[in-house]
PAGUZA-933538 format. One line per 4 residues: their letters; for each residue x, y negated, z negated of C-alpha. Coordinates in nm, 2 decimals. Example, Ala and Ser with C-alpha at 12.3 -4.5 7.8 and 13.67 -1.06 7.14 Angstrom:
as) 1.23 0.45 -0.78 ~ 1.37 0.11 -0.71
REM end
This chain:
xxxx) 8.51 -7.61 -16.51 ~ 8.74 -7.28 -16.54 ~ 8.69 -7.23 -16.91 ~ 8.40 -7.00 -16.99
xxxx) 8.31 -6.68 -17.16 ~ 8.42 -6.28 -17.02 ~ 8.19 -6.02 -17.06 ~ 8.35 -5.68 -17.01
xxxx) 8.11 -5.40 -17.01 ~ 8.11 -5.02 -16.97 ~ 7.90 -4.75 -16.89 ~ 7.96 -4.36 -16.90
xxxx) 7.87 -4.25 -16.53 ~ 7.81 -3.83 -16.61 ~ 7.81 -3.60 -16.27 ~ 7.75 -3.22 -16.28
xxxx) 8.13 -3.20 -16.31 ~ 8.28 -3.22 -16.68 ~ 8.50 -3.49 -16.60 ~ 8.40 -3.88 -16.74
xxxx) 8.40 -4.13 -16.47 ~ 8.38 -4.45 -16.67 ~ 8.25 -4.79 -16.50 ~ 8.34 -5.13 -16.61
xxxx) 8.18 -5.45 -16.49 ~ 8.32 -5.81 -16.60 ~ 8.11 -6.12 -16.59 ~ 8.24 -6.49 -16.63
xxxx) 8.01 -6.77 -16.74 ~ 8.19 -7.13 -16.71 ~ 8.15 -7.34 -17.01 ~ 7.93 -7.60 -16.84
xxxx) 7.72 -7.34 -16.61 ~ 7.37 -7.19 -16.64 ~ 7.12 -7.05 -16.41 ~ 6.85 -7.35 -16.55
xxxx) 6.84 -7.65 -16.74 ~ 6.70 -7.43 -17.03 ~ 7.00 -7.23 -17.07 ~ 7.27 -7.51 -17.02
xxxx) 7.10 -7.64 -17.31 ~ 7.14 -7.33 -17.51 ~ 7.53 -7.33 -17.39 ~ 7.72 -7.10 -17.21
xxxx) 7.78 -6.87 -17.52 ~ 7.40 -6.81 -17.52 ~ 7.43 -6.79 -17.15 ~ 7.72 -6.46 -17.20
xxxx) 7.53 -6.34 -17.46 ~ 7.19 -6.28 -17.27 ~ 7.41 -6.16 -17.01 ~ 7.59 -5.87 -17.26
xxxx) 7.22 -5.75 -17.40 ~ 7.09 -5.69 -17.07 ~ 7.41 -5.49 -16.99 ~ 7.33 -5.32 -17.30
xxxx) 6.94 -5.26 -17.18 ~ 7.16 -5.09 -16.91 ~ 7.35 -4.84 -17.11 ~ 7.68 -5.04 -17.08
xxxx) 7.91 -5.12 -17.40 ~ 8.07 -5.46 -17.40 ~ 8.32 -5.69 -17.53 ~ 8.35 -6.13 -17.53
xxxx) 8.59 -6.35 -17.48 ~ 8.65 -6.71 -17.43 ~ 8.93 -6.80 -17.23 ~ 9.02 -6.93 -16.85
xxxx) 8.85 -6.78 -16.58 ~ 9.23 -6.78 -16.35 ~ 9.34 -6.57 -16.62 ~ 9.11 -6.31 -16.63
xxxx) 9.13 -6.28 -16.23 ~ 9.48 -6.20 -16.30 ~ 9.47 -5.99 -16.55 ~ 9.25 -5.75 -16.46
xxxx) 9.36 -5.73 -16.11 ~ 9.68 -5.60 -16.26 ~ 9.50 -5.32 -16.42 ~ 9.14 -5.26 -16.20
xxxx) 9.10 -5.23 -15.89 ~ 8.83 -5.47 -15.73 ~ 8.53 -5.29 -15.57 ~ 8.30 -5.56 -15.49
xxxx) 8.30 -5.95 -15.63 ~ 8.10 -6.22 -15.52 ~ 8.01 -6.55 -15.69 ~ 7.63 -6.68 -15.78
xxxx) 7.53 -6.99 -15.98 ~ 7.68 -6.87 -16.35 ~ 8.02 -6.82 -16.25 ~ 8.20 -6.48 -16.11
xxxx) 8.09 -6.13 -16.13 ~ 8.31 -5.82 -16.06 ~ 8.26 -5.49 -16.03 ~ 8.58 -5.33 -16.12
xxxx) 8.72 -4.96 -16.13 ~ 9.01 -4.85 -16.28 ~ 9.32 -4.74 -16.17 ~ 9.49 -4.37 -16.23
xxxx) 9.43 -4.16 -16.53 ~ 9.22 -4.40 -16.73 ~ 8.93 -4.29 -16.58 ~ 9.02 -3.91 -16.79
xxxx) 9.01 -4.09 -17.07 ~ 8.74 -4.36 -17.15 ~ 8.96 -4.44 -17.49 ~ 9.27 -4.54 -17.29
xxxx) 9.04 -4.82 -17.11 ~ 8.88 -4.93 -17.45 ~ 9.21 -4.97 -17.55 ~ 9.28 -5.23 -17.29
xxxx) 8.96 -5.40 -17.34 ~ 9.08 -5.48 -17.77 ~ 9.41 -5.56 -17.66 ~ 9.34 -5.83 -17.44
xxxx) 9.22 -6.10 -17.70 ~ 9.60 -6.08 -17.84 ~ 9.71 -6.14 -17.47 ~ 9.46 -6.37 -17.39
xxxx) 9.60 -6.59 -17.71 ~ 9.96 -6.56 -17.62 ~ 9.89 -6.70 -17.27 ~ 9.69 -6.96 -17.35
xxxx) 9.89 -7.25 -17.31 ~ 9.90 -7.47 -17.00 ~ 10.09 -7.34 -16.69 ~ 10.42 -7.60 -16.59
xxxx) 10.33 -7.85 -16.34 ~ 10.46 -7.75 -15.97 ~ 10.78 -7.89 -15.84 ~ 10.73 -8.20 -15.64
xxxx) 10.72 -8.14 -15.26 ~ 10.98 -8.27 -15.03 ~ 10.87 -8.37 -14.67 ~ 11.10 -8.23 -14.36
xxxx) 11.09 -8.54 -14.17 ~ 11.21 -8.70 -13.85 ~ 11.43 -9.03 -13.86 ~ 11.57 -9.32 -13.64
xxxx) 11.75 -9.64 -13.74 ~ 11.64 -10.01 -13.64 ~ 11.86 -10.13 -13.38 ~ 11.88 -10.46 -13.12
xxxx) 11.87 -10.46 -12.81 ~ 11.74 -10.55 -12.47 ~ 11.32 -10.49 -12.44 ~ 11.19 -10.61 -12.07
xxxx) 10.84 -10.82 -12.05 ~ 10.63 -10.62 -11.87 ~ 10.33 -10.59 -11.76 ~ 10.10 -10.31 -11.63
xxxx) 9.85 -10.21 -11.37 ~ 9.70 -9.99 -11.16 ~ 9.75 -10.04 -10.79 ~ 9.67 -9.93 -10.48
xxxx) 9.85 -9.84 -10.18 ~ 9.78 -10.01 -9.89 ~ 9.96 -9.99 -9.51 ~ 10.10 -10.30 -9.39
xxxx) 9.96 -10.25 -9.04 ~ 9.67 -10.03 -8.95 ~ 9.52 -10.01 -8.61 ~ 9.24 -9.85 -8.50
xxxx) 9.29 -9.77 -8.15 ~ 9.01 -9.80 -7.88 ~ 8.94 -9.79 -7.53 ~ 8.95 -10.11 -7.38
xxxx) 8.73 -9.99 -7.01 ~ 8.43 -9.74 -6.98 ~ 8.57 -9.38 -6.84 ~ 8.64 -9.03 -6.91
xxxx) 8.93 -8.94 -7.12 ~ 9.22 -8.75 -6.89 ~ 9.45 -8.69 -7.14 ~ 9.55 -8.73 -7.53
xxxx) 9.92 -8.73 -7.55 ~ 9.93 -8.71 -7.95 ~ 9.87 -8.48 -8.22 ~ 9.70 -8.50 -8.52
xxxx) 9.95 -8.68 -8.82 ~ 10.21 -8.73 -8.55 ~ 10.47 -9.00 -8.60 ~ 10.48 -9.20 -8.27
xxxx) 10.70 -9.55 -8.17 ~ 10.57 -9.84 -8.00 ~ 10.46 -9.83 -7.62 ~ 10.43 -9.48 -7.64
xxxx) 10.15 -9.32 -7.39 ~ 9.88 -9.21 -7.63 ~ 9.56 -9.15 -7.39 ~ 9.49 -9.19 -7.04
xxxx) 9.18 -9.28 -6.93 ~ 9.00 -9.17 -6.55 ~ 9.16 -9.45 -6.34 ~ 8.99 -9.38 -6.02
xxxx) 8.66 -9.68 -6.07 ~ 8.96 -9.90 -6.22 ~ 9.18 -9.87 -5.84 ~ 8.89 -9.89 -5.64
xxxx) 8.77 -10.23 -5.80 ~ 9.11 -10.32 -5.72 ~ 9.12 -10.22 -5.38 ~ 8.77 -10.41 -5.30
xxxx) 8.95 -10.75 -5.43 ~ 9.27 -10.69 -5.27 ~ 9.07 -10.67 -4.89 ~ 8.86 -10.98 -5.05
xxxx) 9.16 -11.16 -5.04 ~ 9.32 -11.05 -4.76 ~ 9.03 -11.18 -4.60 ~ 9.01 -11.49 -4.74
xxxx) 9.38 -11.52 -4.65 ~ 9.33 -11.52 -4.35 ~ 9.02 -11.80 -4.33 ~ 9.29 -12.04 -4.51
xxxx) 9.53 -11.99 -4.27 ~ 9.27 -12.03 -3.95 ~ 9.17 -12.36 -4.18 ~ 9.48 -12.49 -4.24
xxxx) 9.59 -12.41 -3.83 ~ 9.29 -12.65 -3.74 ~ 9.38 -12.90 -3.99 ~ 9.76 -12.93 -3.83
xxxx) 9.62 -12.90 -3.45 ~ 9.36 -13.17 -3.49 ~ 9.57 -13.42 -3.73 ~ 9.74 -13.58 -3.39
xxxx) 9.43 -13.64 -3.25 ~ 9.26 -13.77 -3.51 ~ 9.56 -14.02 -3.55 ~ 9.52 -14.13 -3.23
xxxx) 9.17 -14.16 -3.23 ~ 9.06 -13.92 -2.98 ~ 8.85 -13.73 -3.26 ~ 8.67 -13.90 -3.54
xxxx) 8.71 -13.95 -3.87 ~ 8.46 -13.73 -4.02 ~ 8.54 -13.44 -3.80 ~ 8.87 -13.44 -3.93
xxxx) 8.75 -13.45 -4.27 ~ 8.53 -13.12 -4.22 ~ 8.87 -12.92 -4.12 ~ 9.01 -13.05 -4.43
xxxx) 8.72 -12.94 -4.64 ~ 8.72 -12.62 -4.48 ~ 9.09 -12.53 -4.54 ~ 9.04 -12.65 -4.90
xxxx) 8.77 -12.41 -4.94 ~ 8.94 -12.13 -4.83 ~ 9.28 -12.22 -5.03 ~ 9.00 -12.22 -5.32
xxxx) 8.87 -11.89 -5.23 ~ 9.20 -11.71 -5.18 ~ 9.29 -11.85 -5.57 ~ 8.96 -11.68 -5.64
xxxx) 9.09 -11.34 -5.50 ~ 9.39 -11.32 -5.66 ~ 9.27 -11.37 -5.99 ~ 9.00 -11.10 -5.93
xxxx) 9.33 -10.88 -5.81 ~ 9.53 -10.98 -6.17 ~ 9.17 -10.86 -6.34 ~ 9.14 -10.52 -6.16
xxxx) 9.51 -10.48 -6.23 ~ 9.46 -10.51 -6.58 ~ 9.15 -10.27 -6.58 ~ 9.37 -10.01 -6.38
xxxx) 9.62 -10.09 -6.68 ~ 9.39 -10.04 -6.94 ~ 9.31 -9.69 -6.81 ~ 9.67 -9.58 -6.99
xxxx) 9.67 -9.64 -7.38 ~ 10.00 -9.70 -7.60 ~ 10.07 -9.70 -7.90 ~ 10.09 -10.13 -8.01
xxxx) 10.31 -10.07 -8.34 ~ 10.52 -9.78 -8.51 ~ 10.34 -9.59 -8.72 ~ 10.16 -9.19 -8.80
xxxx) 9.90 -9.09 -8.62 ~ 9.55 -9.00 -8.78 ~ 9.32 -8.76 -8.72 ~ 9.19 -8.80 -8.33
xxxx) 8.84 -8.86 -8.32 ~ 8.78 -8.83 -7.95 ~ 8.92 -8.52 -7.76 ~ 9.00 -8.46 -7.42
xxxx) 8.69 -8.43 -7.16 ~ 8.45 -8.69 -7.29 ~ 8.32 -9.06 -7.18 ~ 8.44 -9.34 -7.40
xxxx) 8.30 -9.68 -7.34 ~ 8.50 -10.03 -7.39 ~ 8.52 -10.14 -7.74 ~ 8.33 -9.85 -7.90
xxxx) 8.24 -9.83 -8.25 ~ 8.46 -9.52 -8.29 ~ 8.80 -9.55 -8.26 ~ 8.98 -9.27 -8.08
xxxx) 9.21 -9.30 -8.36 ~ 9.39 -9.49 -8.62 ~ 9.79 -9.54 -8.64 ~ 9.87 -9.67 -9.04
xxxx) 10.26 -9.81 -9.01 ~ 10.41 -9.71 -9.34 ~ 10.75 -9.83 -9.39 ~ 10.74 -10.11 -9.51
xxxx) 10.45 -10.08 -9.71 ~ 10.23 -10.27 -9.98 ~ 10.08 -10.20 -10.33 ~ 9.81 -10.47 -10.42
xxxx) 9.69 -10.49 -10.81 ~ 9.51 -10.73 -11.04 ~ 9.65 -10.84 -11.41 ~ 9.42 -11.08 -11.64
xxxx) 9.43 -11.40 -11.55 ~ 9.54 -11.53 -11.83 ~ 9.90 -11.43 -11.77 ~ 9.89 -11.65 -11.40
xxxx) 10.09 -11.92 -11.54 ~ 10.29 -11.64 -11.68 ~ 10.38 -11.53 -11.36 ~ 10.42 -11.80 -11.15
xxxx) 10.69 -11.93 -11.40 ~ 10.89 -11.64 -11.38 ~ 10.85 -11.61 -10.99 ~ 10.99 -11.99 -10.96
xxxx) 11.31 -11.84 -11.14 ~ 11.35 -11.60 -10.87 ~ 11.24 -11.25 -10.72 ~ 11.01 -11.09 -10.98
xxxx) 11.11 -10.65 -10.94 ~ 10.84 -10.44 -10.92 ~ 10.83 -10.06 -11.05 ~ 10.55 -9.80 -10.91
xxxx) 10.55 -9.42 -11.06 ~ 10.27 -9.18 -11.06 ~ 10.17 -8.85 -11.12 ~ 10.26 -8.73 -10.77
xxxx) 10.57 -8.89 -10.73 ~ 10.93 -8.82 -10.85 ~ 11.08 -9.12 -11.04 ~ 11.02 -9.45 -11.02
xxxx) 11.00 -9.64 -10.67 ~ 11.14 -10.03 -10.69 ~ 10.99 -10.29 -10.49 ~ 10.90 -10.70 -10.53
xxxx) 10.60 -10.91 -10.55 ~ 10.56 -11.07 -10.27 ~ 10.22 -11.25 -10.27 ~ 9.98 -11.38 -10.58
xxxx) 9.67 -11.53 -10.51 ~ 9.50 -11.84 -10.46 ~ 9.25 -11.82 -10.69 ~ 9.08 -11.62 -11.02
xxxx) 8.82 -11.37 -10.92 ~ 8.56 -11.49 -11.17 ~ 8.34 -11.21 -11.17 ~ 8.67 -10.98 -11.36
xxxx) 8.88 -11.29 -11.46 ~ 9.20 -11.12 -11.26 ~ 9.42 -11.26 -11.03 ~ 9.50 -11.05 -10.75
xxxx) 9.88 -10.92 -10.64 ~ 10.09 -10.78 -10.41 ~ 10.42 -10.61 -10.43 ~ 10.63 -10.46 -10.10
xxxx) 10.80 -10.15 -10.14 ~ 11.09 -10.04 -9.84 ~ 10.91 -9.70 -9.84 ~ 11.16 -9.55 -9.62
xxxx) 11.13 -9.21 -9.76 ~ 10.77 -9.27 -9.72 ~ 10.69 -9.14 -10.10 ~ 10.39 -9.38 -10.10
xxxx) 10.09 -9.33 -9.93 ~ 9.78 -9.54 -9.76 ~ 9.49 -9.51 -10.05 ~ 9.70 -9.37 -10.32
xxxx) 9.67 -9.47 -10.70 ~ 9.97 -9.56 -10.85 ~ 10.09 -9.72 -11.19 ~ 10.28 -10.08 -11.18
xxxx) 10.50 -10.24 -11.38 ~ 10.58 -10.64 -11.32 ~ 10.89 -10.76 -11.48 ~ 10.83 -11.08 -11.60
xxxx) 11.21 -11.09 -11.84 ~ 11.34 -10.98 -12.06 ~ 11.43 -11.02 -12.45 ~ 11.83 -10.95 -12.47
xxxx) 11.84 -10.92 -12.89 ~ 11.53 -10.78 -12.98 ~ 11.46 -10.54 -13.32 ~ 11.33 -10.23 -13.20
xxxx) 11.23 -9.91 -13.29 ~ 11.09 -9.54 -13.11 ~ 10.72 -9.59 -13.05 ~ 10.67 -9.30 -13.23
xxxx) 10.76 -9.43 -13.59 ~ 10.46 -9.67 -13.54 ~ 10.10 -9.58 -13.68 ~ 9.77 -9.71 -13.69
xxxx) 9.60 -9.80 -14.04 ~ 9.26 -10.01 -14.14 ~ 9.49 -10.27 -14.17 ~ 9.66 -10.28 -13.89
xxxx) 10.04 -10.09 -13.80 ~ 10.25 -9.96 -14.03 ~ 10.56 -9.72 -14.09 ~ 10.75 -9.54 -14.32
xxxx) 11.09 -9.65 -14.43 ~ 11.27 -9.42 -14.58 ~ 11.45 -9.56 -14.90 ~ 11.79 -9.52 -15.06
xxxx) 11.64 -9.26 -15.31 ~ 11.54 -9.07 -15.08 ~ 11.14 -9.15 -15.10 ~ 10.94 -9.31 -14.81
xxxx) 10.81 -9.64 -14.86 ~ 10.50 -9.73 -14.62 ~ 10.56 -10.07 -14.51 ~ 10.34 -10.28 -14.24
xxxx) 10.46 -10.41 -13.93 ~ 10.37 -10.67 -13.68 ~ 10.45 -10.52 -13.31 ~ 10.52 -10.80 -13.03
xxxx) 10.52 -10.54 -12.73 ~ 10.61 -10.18 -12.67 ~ 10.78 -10.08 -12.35 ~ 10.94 -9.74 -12.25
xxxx) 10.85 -9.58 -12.58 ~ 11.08 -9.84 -12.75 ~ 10.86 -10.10 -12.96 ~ 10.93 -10.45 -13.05
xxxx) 10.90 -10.55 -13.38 ~ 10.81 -10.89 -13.47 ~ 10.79 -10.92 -13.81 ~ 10.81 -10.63 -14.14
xxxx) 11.13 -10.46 -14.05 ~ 11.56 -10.57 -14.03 ~ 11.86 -10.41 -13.88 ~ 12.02 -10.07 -13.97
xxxx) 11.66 -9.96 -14.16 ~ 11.58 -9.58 -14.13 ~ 11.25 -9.52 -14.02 ~ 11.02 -9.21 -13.98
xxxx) 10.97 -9.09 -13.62 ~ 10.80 -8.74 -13.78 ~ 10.60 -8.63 -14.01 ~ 10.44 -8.91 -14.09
xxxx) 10.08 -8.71 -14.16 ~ 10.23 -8.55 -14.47 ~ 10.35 -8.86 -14.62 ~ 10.21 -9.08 -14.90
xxxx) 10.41 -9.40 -15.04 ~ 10.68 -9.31 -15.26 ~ 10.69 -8.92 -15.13 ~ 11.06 -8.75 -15.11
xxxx) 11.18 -8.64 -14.77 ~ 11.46 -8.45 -14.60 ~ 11.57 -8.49 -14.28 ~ 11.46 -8.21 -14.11
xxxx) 11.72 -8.02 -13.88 ~ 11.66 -8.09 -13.51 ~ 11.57 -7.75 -13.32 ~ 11.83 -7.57 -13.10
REM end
């Protein structure tokens, strides 16, 4: 492709001035190149010649040469300076103009032009081949040791008691005795509620009883005055058994009263809300001022309690049996990290389900974390990792000496010669950017952690100097 024929023209540009300001112009026509199917049948000599009698139509003088079109480039670059080149459909075309005094005297160029077939011979021959390349790579050896089973999941965070807090009687709200994301203990005054309605039912059913007190006692006063009598005969039967009736009524009603006294209490009670668990305060919903009813829909706010605290996920439910196994061998650690958080967080599972949702084919989970430097948080996304064991003497490398090929994983070893050897590799597991290897690899083997993209089978490497 980059043998072909040079044309070297050029033409006598005259000004007013005396001075000759000669112009060369080189064309290059590869061997196998023509502008039609006509003239690559004539050959690419016809080709150059057509292309030197039109220069000479256009009052240029010209010389041809075969030879190599990288040469040419060279050599007249040494000698011209390039005005304008571009490329079209018969090779390369230059417009050249020469350096210094040659331009005083058109012979000196000429000159140039006959010497170059003598230089054009002696270079000729074949340029060396280039010095192999060596690849700065990274390395690490094959080593054993222990890789955990683990597996992986998102989960999320969920509080292990949340309480929505509402009024429990119809009134307007007194007070609010919390703020907004407040931390608050158990049987601590949250809200009080108008208990005027609440102590004036009570008052109503503690005269009701009072009352009916006092019936009883008239009751049971004839009961013990006319019980003699009766025994004796002077009154009769059935009279005596209407004062008895009547004293039972009224022992009846009393009960009756004190139970509506117990059930106003409780409304008077229910007027002051605490706080049923430990836990942080939401945002209040309902302020200060306003009615709430009993039991409303909206809650006048919610207390989450987050230490401890749970993390629920699902893993395929293929690995069930998996799990179960290992949690019959004892308590199965849990890790939780996440973008947000600092480190890792340690926890345990602590409940697996039933049952296989068959819509996904999971299992759900649960794992309890101590949380007591509440670093988790109600809702949050977080990443798990179950340890199911762990393989004490297991052949592993860095992840990142493992690649993926069309036929699967592979990596370079890195011979005693010094060349890289590509060699595929059966990967049982990676965990913590260490990765198991199963099968293609043996102890004390150095392997390529980087470079790997500028690496072919049997290409020489270095080991590249790590960075300060």
């Amino acid at each position: 492709m980059d043998v072909g024929f040079l044309i070297l023209a050029f033409r006598d540009d005259r000004t007013n001035s005396s001075k000759v300001r000669p112009r060369m112009t080189a064309f290059f026509v590869s061997r196998d190149q023509g502008r039609s199917h006509k003239q690559r049948q004539r050959g690419a000599r016809s080709v150059a010649q057509h292309r030197a009698s039109r220069a000479r139509k256009c009052g240029f003088s010209y010389y041809l040469w075969q030879g190599r079109r990288a040469f040419f480039t060279s050599l007249y670059a040494r000698y011209c300076r390039v005005l304008r080149g571009f490329g079209d459909n018969d090779g390369m075309i230059m417009y050249l103009y020469p350096f210094g005094s040659l331009h005083r005297n058109f012979q000196s160029l000429r000159f140039v032009a006959l010497s170059m077939p003598l230089v054009l011979a002696a270079c000729s021959g074949a340029p060396p081949p280039p010095p192999e390349p060596i690849v700065p790579v990274g390395i690490a050896k094959t080593e054993r040791k222990a890789v955990p089973e683990l597996l992986t999941a998102v989960g999320s965070v969920e509080a292990i008691n949340s309480v929505a807090i509402k009024s429990l009687v119809d009134g307007q709200l007194l007070e609010s005795n919390v703020k907004d994301g407040e931390n608050v203990k158990k049987g601590r005054l949250l809200f009080k509620i108008d208990p005027r309605p609440a102590q004036a039912a009570l008052a109503q059913v503690n005269a009701a009883l009072a009352k009916d007190v006092a019936a009883r006692d008239l009751a049971l006063a004839q009961v013990n005055r006319y019980k003699p009598v009766a025994a004796k005969g002077f009154i009769s039967a059935d009279q005596m058994q209407q004062y008895l009736t009547a004293f039972e009524a009224a022992a009846a009603s009393v009960k009756v009263d004190q139970a509506n006294v117990e059930a106003a209490k409780l409304t008077v009670a229910y007027s002051d809300i605490h706080a049923p668990i430990d836990g942080r305060a939401g945002r209040i919903l309902v302020q200060a001022g306003n009615l709430v009813k009993a039991n409303d829909t909206q809650a006048l706010l919610t207390l989450n309690q987050l230490a401890p605290i749970f993390v629920n996920f699902a893993v395929p439910g293929q690995y069930v049996d998996r799990v179960r196994a290992a949690q019959a061998k004892g308590v199965l650690g849990v890790k939780a990290s996440s973008a947000g958080i600092e480190g890792r967080i340690s926890g345990e599972l602590s409940f697996v389900d039933n049952a296989i949702d068959p819509t996904t084919n999971t299992v759900k989970l649960r794992a309890s974390f101590a949380n007591a430097d509440e670093r988790l948080w109600p809702g949050q996304f977080v990443d798990i990792e179950l340890t199911l064991g762990s393989d004490a003497d297991a052949l592993a490398v860095p992840e990142g000496a493992i690649k993926a090929g069309p036929n699967g994983s592979y990596v370079f070893v890195v011979r005693p010669d010094g060349r890289a050897e590509q060699r595929a590799v059966t990967v049982a597991r990676s965990v913590n950017g260490d990765a198991m290897i199963a099968k293609g690899l043996s102890v004390g083997e150095t392997v390529v952690t980087d470079g790997q993209s500028r690496l072919v089978d049997g290409s020489r490497v270095k080991v590249a100097e790590p960075s300060k």
